[in-house]
N, C-alpha and C positions, 0 to 999 in steps of 0.2 A: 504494500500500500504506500502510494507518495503522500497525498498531502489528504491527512482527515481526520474529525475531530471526536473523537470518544467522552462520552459522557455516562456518568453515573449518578443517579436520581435529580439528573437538574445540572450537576457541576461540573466542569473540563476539567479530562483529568488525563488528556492525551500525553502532556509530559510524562505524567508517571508512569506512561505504560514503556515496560523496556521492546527496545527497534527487532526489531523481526518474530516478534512472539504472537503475533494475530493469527488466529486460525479462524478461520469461517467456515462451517460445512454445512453447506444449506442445499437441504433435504427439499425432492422433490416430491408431492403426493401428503399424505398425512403425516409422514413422520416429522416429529420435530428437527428441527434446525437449530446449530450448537455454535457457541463461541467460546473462545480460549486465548487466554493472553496472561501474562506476566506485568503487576506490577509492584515498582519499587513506591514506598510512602517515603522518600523525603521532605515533603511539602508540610506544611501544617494543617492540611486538611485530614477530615477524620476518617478512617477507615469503613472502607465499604461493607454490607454485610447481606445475610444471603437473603435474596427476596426484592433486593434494590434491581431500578430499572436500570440498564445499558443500553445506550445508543451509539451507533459509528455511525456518523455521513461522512461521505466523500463530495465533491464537486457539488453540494446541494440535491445528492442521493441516499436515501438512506438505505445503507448495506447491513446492518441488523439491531433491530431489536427484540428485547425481551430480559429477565430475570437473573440474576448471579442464582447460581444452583449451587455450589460448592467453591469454599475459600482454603487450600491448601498452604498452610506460611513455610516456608522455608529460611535457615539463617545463611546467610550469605558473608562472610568476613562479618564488618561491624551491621551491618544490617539485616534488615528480613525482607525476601521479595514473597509475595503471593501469587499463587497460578491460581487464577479466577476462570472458574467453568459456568457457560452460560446455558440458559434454554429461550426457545424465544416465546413468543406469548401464548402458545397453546400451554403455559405452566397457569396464566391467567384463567383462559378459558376453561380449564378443567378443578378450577376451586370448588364447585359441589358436584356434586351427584345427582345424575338424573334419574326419577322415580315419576316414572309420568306411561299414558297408553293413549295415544292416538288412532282414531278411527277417521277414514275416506278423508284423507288431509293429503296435500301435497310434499312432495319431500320438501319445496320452498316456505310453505308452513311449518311444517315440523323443525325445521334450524332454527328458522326465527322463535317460535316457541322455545326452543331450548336456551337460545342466546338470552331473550329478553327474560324468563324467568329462573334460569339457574347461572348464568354470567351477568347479573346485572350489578351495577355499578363500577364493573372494568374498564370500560368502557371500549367494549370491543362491537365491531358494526356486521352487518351482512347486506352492506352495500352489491357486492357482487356473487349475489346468490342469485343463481336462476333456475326457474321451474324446469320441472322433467315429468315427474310421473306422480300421478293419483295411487297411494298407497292406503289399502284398504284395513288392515290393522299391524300396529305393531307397538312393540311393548317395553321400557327401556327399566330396570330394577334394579337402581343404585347403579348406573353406568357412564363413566365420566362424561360430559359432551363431546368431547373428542372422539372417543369409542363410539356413543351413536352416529357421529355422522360418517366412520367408518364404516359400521355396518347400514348405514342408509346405500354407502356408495357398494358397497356390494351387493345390494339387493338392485340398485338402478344402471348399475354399470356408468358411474360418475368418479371423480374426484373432487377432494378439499382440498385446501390447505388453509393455514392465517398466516396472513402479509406482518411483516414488517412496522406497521399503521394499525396492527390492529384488527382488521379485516377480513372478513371471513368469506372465500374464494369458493363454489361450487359449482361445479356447471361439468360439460362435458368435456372428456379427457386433454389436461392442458398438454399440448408442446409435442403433441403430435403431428406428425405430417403424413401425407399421401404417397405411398409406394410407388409415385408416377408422378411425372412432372407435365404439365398443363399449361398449352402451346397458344 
């Protein structure tokens, strides 16, 4: 990465992050997407802790958000660096548990129901969710929303994922192309 600024819950903290230690593995489909990096505290700012947000932008893009999952300290000579393991925000999305049964609802009803009453006040959206199929019952018992919409998209032959923003992505299969090319 050249030039980009790493934040933790609001604050720059891209100096302290030591140079070449960014890893970004962002996961295609439902799985989550993970961030890793090293940093040193010599600053007087206070130590990160797990559950804080993370943001990198580059260029006015932003390449991930979501959650510190695990804070590893290590002593270094006179100091300690920390290996900060991230997730991104399906750590948000899947804070309760779904306990709900749906009958003749669309899969685009059935997300939204799940966002707006078991992720509310995350403030995560389903701007880009789009309708597919009339699904006649189904039944979700203590199942994180993450996992229902995985088993939605097995049943529709769809995919999810959530964006970077928050956003919860459905529709039909992304990043696919045609076995032929069209003249």
């Amino acid at each position: 990465m050249d030039s980009y600024t790493l934040t933790i819950n609001g604050t720059d903290r891209t100096k302290a992050v030591k140079n070449k230690t960014i890893t970004i593995v962002d996961s295609s489909g439902s799985s989550a997407s993970t961030l890793s990096f090293t940093l040193t505290n010599r600053d007087s700012e206070s130590m990160p802790e797990c559950d804080d947000e993370v943001i990198i932008i580059q260029d006015g893009v932003r390449l991930f958000g979501g959650r510190i999952l695990r804070i590893n300290p290590k002593k270094v000579g006179d100091f300690v660096m920390y290996g900060i393991e991230c997730v991104d925000y399906t750590r948000d999305l899947d804070r309760n548990l779904v306990r709900e049964g749906y009958q003749d609802m669309t899969d685009k009803e059935i997300i939204e129901d799940i966002i707006d009453n078991y992720c509310g006040g995350s403030g995560i959206t389903y701007d880009n969710v789009t309708e597919g199929i009339t699904i006649s019952n189904m039944v979700f018992n203590y199942v994180p929303p993450s996992e229902c919409f995985t088993i939605i998209c097995k049943l529709t032959g769809r995919e999810w994922y959530i964006d970077y923003n928050k956003d919860v992505h459905y529709g039909l299969k992304f990043g696919e192309h045609a076995p032929f090319n069209i003249r």
